[in-house]
C-alpha positions as CSV (number, residue, x, y, z in Angstrom):
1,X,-3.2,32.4,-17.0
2,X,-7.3,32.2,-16.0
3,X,-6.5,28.5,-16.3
4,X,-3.8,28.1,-14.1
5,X,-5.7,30.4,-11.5
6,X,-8.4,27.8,-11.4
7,X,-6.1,25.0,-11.3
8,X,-4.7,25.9,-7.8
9,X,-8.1,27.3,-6.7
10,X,-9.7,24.0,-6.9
11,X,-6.1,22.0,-5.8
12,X,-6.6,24.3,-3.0
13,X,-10.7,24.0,-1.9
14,X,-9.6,20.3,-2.4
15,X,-6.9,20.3,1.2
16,X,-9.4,19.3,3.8
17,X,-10.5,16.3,1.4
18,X,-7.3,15.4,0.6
19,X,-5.8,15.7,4.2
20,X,-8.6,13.4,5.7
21,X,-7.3,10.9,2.8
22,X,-4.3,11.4,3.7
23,X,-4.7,10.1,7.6
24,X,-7.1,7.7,6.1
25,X,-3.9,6.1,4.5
26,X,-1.1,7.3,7.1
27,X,-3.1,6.9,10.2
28,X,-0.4,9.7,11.7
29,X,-1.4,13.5,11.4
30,X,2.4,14.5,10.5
31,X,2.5,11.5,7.6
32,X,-0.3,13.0,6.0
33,X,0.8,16.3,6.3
34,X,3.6,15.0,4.4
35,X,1.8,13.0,2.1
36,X,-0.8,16.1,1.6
37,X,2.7,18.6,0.8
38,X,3.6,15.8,-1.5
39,X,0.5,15.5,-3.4
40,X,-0.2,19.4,-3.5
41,X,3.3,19.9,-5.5
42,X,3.0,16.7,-7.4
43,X,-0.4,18.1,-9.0
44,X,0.9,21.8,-9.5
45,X,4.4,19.9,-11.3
46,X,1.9,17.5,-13.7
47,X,-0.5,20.9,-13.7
48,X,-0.3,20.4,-18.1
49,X,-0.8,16.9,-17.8
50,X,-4.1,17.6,-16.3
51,X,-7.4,17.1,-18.9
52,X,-10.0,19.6,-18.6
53,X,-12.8,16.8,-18.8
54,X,-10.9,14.6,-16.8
55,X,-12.5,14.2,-13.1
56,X,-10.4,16.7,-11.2
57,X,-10.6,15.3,-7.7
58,X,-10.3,11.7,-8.9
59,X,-7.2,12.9,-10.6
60,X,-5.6,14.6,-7.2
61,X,-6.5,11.6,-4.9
62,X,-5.2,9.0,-7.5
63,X,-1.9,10.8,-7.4
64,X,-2.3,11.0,-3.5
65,X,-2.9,7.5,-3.3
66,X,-0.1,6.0,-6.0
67,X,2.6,8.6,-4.1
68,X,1.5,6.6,-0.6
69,X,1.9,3.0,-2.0
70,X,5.1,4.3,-4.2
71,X,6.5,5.6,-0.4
72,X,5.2,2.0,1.7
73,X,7.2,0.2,-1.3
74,X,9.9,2.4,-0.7
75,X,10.0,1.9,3.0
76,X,9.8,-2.3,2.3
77,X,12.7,-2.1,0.0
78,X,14.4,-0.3,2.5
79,X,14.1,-2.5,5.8
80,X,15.2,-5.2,3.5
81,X,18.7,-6.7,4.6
82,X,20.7,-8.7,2.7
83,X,23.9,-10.0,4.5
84,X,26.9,-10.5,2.8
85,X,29.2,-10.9,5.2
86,X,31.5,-14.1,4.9
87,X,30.1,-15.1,8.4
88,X,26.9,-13.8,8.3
89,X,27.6,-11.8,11.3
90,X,24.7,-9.4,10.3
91,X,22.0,-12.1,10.8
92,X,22.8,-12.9,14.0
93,X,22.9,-9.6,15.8
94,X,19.7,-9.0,18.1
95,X,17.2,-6.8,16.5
96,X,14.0,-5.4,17.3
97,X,11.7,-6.9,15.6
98,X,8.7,-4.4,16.4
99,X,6.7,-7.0,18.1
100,X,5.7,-6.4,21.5
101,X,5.6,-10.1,22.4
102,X,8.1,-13.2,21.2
103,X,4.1,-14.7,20.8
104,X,3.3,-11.8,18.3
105,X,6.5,-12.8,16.3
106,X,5.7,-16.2,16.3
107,X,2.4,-15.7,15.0
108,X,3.7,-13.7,11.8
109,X,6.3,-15.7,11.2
110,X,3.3,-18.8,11.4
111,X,0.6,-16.4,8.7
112,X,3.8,-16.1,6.8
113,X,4.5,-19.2,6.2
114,X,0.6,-20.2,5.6
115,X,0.7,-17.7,3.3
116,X,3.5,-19.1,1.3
117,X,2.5,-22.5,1.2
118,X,-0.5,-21.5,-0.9
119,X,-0.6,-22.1,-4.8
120,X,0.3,-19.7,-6.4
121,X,-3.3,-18.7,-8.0
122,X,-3.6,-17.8,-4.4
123,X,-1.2,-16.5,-2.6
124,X,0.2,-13.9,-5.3
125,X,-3.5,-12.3,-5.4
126,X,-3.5,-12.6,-1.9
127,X,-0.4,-11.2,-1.4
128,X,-0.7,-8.6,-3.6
129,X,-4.3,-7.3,-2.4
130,X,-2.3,-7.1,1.6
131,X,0.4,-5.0,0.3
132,X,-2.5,-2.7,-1.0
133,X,-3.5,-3.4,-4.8
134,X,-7.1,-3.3,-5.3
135,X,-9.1,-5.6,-7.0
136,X,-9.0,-4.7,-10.3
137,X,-5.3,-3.7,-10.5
138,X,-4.6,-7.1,-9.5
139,X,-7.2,-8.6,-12.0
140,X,-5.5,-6.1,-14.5
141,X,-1.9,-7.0,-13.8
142,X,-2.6,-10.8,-13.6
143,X,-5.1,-11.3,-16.6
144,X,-7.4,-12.2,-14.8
145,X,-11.6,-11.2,-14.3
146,X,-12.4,-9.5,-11.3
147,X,-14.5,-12.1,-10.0
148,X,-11.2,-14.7,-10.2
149,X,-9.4,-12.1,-7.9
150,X,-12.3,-11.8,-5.7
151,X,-13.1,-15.3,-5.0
152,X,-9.5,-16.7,-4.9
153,X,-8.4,-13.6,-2.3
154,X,-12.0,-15.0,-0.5
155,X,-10.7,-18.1,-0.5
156,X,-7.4,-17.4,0.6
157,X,-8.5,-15.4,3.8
158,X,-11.2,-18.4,4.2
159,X,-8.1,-20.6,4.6
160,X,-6.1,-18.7,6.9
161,X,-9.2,-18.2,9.1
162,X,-9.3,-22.5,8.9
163,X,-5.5,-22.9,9.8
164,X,-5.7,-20.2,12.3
165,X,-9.2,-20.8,14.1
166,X,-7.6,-21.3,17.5
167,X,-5.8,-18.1,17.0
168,X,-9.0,-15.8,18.1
């Protein structure tokens, strides 16, 4: 029981860390609320999983961070629409598309496209370090050194700055 007492005691002198991570990643103060609520009963569920010599704040923010990315992935899959309607009638109602400008669309839809005409020794590192994987998890998850990651993600942003100089 003296274990489990000093579990939550330092999960809890740990809240005003976590929930300044928390708008770190969420940028909203009810999101990482949310997130922080999440995290909280995620480490008190996994509370035998925990290893004594195991860094314990590394251990609570790792699960804060992996429950963020797990939720953005979420909320991708999500907005995703696939019509299958014989006419596509789907595709061609008006939507918002979020930006404020039809110039702002245009200009995603332009970095897109840039992006995807890359190799692919590019634009998957790329791609991937955008939708939030850090270095090494992309240099783990590719085989590849971190220094390969590095450079070709360099590279890539080098190029977009190229195609995209008029842009500023």
């Amino acid at each position: 029981m003296g274990t489990s007492t000093t579990f939550q005691g330092k999960l809890l002198s740990l809240q005003s860390n976590l929930l300044n991570f928390a708008y770190m990643l969420t940028s909203n103060y009810d999101d990482a609320y949310d997130l922080l609520q999440d995290t909280t009963l995620k480490a008190l569920d996994n509370e035998e999983k925990y290893v004594d010599n195991v860094n314990f704040k590394g251990w609570v923010f790792t699960i804060m961070r992996n429950i963020f990315i797990n939720n953005y992935r979420k909320v991708v899959r999500s907005s995703t629409v696939v019509d299958k309607t014989e006419d596509l009638y789907h595709l061609n109602l008006p939507q918002d598309s979020g930006f404020q400008t039809p110039e702002g669309s245009f200009a995603a839809m332009e970095i897109t496209k840039a992006i995807n005409s890359f190799s692919d020794e590019y634009r998957v590192p790329f791609s991937m370090h955008v939708a939030g994987y850090k270095y090494n998890e992309i240099a783990e998850k590719m085989n590849l050194p971190l220094g390969t990651v590095k450079s070709r993600i360099f590279f890539a942003r080098q190029k977009l700055q190229q195609q995209f100089h008029d842009y500023r």
